[in-house]
C-alpha positions as a Python dict, from the first residue, in 0.01 Angstrom:
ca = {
    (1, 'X'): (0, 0, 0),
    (2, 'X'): (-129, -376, -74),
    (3, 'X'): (-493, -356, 22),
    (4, 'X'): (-552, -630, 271),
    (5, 'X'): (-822, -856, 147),
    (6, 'X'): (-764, -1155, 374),
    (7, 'X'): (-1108, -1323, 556),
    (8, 'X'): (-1136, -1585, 814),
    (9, 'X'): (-1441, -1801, 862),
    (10, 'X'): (-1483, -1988, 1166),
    (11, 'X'): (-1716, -2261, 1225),
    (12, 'X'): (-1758, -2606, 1312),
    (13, 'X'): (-1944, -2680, 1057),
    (14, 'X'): (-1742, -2796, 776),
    (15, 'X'): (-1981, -2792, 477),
    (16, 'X'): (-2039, -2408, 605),
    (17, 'X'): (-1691, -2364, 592),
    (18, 'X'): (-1641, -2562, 247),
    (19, 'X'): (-1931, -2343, 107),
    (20, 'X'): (-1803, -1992, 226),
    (21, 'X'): (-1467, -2101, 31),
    (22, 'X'): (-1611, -2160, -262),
    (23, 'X'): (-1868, -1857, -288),
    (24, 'X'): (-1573, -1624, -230),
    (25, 'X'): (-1250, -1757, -327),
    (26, 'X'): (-1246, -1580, -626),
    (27, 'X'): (-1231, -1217, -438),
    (28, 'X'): (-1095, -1287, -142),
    (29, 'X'): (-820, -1448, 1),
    (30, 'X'): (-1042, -1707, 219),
    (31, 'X'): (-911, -1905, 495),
    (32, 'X'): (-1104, -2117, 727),
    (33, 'X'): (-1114, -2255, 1123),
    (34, 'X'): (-1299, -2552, 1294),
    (35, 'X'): (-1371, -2382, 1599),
    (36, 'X'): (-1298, -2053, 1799),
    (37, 'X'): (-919, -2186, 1945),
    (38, 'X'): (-842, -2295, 1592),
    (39, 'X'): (-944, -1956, 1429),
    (40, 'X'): (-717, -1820, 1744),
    (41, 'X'): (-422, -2000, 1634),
    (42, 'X'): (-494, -1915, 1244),
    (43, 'X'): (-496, -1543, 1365),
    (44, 'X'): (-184, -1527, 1538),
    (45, 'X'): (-23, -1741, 1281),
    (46, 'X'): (-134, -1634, 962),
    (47, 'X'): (-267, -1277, 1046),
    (48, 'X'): (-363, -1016, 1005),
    (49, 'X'): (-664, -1065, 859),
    (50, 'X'): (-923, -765, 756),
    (51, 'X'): (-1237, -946, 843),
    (52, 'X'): (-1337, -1237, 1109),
    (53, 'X'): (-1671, -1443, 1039),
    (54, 'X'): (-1755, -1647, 1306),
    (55, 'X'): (-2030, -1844, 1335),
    (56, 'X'): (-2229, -1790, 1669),
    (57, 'X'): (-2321, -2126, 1847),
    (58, 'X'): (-1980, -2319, 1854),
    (59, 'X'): (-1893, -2582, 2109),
    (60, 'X'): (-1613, -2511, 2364),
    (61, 'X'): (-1539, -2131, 2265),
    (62, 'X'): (-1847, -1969, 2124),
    (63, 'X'): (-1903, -1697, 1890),
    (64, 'X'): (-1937, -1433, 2112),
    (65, 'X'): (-1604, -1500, 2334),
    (66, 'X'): (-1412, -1580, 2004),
    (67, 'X'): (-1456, -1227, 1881),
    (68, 'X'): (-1383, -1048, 2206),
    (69, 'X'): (-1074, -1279, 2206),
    (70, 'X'): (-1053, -1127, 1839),
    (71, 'X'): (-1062, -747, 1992),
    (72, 'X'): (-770, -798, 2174),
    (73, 'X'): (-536, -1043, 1932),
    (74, 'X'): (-628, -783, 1629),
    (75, 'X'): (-824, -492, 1708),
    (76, 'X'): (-798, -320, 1340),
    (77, 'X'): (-976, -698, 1247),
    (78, 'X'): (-1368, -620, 1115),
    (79, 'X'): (-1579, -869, 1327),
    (80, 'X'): (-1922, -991, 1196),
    (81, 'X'): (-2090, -1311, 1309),
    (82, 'X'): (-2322, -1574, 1145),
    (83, 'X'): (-2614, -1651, 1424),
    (84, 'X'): (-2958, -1850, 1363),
    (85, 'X'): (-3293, -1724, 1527),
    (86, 'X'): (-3206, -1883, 1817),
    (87, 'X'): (-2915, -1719, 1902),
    (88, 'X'): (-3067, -1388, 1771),
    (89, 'X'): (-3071, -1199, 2079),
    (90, 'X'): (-2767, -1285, 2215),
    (91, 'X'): (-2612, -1154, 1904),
    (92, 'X'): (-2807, -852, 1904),
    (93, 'X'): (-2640, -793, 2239),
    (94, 'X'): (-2336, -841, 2153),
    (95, 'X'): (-2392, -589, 1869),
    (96, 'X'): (-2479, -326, 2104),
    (97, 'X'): (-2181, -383, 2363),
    (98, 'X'): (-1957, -283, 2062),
    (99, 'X'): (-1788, -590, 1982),
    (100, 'X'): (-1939, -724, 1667),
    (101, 'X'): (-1961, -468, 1338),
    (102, 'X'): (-2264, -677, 1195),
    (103, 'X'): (-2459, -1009, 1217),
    (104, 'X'): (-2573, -1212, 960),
    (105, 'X'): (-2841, -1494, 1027),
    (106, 'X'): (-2802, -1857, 909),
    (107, 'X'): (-2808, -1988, 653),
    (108, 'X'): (-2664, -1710, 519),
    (109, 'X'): (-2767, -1603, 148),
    (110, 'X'): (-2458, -1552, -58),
    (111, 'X'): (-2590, -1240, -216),
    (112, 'X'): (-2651, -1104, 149),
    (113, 'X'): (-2292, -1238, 260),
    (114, 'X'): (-2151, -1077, -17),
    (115, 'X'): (-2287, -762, 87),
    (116, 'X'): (-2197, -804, 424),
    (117, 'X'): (-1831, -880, 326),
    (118, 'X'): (-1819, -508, 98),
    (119, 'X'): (-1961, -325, 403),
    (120, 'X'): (-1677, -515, 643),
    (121, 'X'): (-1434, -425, 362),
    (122, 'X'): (-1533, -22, 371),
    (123, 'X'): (-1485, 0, 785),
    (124, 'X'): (-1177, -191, 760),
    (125, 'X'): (-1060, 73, 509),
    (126, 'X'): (-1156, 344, 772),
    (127, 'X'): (-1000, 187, 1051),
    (128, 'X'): (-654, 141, 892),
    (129, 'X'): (-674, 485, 680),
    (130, 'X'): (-579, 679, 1003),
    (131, 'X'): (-335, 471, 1113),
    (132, 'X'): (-144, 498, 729),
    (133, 'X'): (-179, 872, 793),
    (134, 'X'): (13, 850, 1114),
    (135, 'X'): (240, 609, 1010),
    (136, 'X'): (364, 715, 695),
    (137, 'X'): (262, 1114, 672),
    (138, 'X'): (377, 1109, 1051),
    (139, 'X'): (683, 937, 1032),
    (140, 'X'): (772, 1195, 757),
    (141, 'X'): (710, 1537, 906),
    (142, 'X'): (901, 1392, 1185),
    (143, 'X'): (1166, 1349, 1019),
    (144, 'X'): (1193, 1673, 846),
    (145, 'X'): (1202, 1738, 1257),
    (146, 'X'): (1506, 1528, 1319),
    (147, 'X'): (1712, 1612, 1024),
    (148, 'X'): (1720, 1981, 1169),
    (149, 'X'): (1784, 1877, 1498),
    (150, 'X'): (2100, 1711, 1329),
    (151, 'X'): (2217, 2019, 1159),
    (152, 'X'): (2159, 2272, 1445),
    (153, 'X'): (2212, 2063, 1728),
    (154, 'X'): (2482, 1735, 1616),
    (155, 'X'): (2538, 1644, 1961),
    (156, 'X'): (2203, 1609, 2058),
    (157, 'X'): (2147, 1422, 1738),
    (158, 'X'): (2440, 1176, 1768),
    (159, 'X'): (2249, 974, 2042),
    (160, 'X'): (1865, 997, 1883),
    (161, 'X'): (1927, 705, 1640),
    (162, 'X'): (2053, 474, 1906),
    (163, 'X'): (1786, 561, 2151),
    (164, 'X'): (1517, 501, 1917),
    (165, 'X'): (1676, 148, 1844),
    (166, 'X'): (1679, 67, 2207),
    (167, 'X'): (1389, 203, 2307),
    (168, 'X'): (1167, -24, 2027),
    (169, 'X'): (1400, -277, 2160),
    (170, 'X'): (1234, -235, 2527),
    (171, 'X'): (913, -183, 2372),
    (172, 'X'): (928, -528, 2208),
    (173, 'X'): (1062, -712, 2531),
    (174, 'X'): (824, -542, 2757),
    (175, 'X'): (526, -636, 2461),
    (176, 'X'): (407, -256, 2491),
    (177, 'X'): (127, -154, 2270),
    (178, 'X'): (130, 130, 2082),
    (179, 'X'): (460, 104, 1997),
    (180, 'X'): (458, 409, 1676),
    (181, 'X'): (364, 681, 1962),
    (182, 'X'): (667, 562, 2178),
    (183, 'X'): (909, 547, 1843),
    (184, 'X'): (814, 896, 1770),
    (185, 'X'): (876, 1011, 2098),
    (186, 'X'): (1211, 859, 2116),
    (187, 'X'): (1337, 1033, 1803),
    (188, 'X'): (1173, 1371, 1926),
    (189, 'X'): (1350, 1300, 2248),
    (190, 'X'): (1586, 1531, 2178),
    (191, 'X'): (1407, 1812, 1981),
    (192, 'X'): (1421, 2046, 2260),
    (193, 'X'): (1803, 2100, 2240),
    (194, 'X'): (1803, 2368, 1931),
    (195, 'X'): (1746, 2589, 2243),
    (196, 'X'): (2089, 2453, 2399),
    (197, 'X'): (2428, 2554, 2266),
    (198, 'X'): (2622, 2286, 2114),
    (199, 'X'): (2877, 2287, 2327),
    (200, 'X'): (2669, 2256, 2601),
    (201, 'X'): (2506, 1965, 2467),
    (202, 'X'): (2828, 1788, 2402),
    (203, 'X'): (2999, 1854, 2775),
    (204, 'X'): (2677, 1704, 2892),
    (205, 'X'): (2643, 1397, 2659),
    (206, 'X'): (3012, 1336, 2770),
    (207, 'X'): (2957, 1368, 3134),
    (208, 'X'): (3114, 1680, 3185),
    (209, 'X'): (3051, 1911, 3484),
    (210, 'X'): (2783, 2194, 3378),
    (211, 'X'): (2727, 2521, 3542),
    (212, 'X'): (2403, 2604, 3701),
    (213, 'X'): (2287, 2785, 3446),
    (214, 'X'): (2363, 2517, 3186),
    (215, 'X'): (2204, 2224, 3381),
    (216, 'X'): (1918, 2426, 3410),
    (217, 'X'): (1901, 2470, 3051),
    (218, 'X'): (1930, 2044, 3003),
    (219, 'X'): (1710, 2045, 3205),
    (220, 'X'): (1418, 2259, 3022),
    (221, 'X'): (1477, 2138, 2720),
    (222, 'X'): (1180, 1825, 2740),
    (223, 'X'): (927, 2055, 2830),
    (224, 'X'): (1029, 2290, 2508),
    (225, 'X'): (1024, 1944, 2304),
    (226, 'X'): (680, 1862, 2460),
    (227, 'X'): (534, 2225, 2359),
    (228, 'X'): (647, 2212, 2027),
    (229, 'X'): (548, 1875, 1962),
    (230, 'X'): (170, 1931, 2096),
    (231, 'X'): (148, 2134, 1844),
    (232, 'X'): (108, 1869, 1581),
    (233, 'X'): (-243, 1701, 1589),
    (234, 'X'): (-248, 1379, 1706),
    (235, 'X'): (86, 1407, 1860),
    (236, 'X'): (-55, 1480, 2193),
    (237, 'X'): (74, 1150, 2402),
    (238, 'X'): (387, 1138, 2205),
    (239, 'X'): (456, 1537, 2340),
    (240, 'X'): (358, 1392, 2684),
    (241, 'X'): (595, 1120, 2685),
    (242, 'X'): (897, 1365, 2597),
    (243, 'X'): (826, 1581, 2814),
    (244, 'X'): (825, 1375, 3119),
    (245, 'X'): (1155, 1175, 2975),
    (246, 'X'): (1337, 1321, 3300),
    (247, 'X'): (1094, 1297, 3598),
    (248, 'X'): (921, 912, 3446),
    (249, 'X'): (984, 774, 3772),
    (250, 'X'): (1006, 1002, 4129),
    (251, 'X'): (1005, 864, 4414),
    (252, 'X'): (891, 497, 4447),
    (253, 'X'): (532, 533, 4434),
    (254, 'X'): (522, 274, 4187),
    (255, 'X'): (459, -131, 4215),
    (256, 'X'): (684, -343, 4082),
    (257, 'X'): (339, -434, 3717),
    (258, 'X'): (398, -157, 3496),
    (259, 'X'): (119, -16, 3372),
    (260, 'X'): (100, -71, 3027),
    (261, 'X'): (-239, 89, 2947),
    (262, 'X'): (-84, 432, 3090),
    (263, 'X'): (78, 502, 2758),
    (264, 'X'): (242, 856, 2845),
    (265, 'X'): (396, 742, 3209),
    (266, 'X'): (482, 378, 3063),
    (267, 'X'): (665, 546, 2775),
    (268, 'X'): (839, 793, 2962),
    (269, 'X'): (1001, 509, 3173),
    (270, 'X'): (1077, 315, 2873),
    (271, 'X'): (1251, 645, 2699),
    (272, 'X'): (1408, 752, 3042),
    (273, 'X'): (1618, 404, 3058),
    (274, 'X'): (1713, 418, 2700),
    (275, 'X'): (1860, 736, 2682),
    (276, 'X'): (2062, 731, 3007),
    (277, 'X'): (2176, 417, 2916),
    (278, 'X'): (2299, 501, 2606),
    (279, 'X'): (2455, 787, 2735),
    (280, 'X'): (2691, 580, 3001),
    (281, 'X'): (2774, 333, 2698),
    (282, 'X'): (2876, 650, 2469),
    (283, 'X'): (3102, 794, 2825),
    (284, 'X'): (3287, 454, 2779),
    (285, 'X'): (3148, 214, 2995),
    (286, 'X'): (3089, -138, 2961),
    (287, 'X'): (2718, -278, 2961),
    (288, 'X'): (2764, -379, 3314),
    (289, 'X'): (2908, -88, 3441),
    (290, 'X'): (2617, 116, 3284),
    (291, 'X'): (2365, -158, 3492),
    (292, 'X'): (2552, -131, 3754),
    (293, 'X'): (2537, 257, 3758),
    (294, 'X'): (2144, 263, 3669),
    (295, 'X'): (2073, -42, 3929),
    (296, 'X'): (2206, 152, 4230),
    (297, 'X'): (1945, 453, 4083),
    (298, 'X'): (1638, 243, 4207),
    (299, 'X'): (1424, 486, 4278),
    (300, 'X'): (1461, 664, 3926),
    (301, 'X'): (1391, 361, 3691),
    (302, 'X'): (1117, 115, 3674),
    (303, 'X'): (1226, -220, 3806),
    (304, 'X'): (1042, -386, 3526),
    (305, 'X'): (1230, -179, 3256),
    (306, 'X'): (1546, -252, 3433),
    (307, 'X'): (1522, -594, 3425),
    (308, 'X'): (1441, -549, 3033),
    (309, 'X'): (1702, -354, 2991),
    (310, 'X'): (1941, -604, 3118),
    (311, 'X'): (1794, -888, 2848),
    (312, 'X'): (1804, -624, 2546),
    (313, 'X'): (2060, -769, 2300),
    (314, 'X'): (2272, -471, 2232),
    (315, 'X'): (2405, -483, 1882),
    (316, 'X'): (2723, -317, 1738),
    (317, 'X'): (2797, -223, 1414),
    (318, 'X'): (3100, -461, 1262),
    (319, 'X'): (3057, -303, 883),
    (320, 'X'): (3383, -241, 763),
    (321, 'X'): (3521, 111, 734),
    (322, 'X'): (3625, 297, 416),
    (323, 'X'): (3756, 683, 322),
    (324, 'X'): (3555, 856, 112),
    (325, 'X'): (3538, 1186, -34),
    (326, 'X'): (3279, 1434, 43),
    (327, 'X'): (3110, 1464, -269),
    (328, 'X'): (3099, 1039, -314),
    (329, 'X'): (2902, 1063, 26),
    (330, 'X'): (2572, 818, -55),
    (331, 'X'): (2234, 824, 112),
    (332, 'X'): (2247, 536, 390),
    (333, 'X'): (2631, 552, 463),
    (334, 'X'): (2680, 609, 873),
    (335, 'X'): (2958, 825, 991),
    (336, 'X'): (3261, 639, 1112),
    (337, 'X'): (3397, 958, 1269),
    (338, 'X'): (3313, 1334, 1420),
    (339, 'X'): (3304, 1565, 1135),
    (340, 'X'): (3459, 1927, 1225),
    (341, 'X'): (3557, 2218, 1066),
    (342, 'X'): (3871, 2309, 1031),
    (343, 'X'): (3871, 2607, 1345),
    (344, 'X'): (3788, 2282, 1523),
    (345, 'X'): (3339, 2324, 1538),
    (346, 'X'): (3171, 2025, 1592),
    (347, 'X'): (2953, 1999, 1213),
    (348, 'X'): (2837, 1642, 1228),
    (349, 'X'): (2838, 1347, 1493),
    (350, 'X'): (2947, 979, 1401),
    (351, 'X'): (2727, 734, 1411),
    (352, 'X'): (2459, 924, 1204),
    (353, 'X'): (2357, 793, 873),
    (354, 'X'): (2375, 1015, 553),
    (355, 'X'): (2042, 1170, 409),
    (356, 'X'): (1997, 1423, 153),
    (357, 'X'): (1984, 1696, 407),
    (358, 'X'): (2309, 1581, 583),
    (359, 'X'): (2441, 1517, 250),
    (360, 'X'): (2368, 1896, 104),
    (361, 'X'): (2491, 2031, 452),
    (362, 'X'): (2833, 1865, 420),
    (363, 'X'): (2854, 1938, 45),
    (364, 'X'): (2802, 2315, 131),
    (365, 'X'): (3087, 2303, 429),
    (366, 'X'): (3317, 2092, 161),
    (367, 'X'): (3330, 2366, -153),
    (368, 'X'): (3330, 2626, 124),
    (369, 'X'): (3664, 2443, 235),
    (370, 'X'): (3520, 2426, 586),
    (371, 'X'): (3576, 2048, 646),
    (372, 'X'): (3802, 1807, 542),
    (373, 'X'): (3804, 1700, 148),
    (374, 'X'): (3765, 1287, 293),
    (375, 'X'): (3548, 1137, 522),
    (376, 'X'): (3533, 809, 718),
    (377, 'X'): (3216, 616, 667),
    (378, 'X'): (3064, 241, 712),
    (379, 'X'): (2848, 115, 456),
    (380, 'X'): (2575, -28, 504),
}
């Protein structure tokens, strides 16, 4: 990964400015702002940045309200601030309330500065190492996750891809944080239903009537998605947010703000939409008959995601169709059609995109002369 080495100086002092840009130009990518709303505006436009200098006493929008505002825009940023003795103990302060890494004083020494930047440069590394880990080491295991929920379960599967596309969608128009945990949790929505026979799974996904014993079983199968998932460390909201998928809402006890700094009830909201929505759309209804159904549901959906829901742009795939055979299959193909064996058992869903796992499954079924020798496929 391209280590970030992008600073931002704010001052309104431009010789400050001019000299900060010359002293370190040649090992950082420097930028500069007269004034705390400028270096706002620089942030959100040319961000992110791995380290804010500001200076202290600034007309309009000083130092110490610039970097809170900081905090919040870009909380991964490394915050340090240039202060003279006079501003010293204000500085200090805000040191000590936790929203400024260091201070430097004025005028700042270059050899000092430079130190100061290395030391900004080390945290920022620490800050942003975790969140790699999740990210990308994550985002892998998980997917080892999902691609055996695809073989074992296709019918469960068959929906995970789209609900993880509409829930990010909702994410984005609601401007949720944390927006990895609730990705995660949308494509372990659905980890629970190894436990559930197939067939099961697919009478339910396509509305069917259950038995008692098989709703029940639908009904579990959250909570054995949220156990297994809280296994992984780290993982803990993401398992909370699956397994409260079903139950997000209850009764209205709810304003019509949704909390966004309640991660774990937030997501489940956001997740419980997505996946009953998609499920109407994949029983053949139109997007308004789907709103329609949901809207006269009230009490189980958050009006605020509701109203999202209804200004999500809901893209379909257009790609053309071809035949293939099975052993032409390519990595990032999607399934035009089911894919069943020949006694008439459901192997693989459409609508899920080839991997090597799904790719070595339906190689095995093909010299086995399980499935069909050709296969229906968009590219993509």
């Amino acid at each position: 990964m391209e280590q970030n080495k992008k600073i931002l100086f704010v001052d309104d002092d431009e010789n400050v400015l001019d000299a900060m840009k010359r002293n370190l130009r040649r090992a950082f990518d420097v930028h500069t702002a007269a004034g705390g709303e400028a270096g706002l505006r620089v942030i959100q436009e040319s961000g992110p940045f791995a380290v804010v200098v500001s200076d202290m006493s600034m007309p309009g929008m000083d130092g110490a309200a610039f970097l809170a505002k900081v905090c919040e825009l870009a909380p991964d940023t490394v915050r340090i601030m240039l202060t003279g003795q006079a501003d010293l103990h204000n500085a200090m302060a805000a040191v000590n309330e936790g929203n400024i890494f260091r201070f430097v004083t004025k005028p700042a020494d270059p050899k000092i500065m430079a130190r100061a930047m290395k030391a900004a440069f080390d945290q920022y590394q620490l800050i942003t190492a975790e969140r790699n880990l999740l990210e990308e080491t994550l985002n892998a295991s998980v997917q080892v996750l999902v691609d055996m929920l695809s073989i074992t379960n296709p019918a469960a599967f068959s929906q995970t891809m789209r609900v993880k596309d509409l829930t990010m969608r909702l994410a984005e128009r609601l401007e949720l944080k944390d927006r990895w945990q609730l990705e995660l949790a949308a494509l372990l929505s659905q980890l629970g239903a190894v436990t559930v026979p197939v067939e099961t799974m697919s009478r339910y996904l396509s509305g069917s009537r259950l038995s008692e014993h098989e709703q029940k079983m639908i009904e579990e199968h959250p909570a054995v998605a949220g156990r297994l998932i809280a296994s992984i460390p780290r993982l803990e909201d993401v398992a909370r947010i699956v397994k409260h998928q079903q139950r997000a809402a209850g009764p209205v006890e709810y304003t019509a703000e949704l909390d966004k700094n309640d991660l774990v009830k937030c997501g489940a909201h956001v997740l419980r939409a997505a996946i009953d929505f998609d499920m109407l759309m994949a029983q053949g209804m139109s997007r308004a008959q789907a709103m329609m159904s949901m809207q006269t549901r009230q009490d189980t959906y958050h009006p605020r995601v509701l109203t999202a829901l209804g200004h999500v742009d809901i893209q379909e795939r257009k790609d053309a169709v071809k035949v293939v055979r099975v052993p032409e299959l390519c990595n990032g193909m999607v399934l035009a059609e089911d894919v069943k064996s020949r006694n008439g058992v459901l192997i693989v869903t459409r609508g899920q995109k080839v991997t090597d796992t799904l790719r070595r499954c339906l190689e095995n079924n093909y010299i086995q002369s399980n499935i069909p020798d050709m296969i229906r496929v968009c590219s993509t």
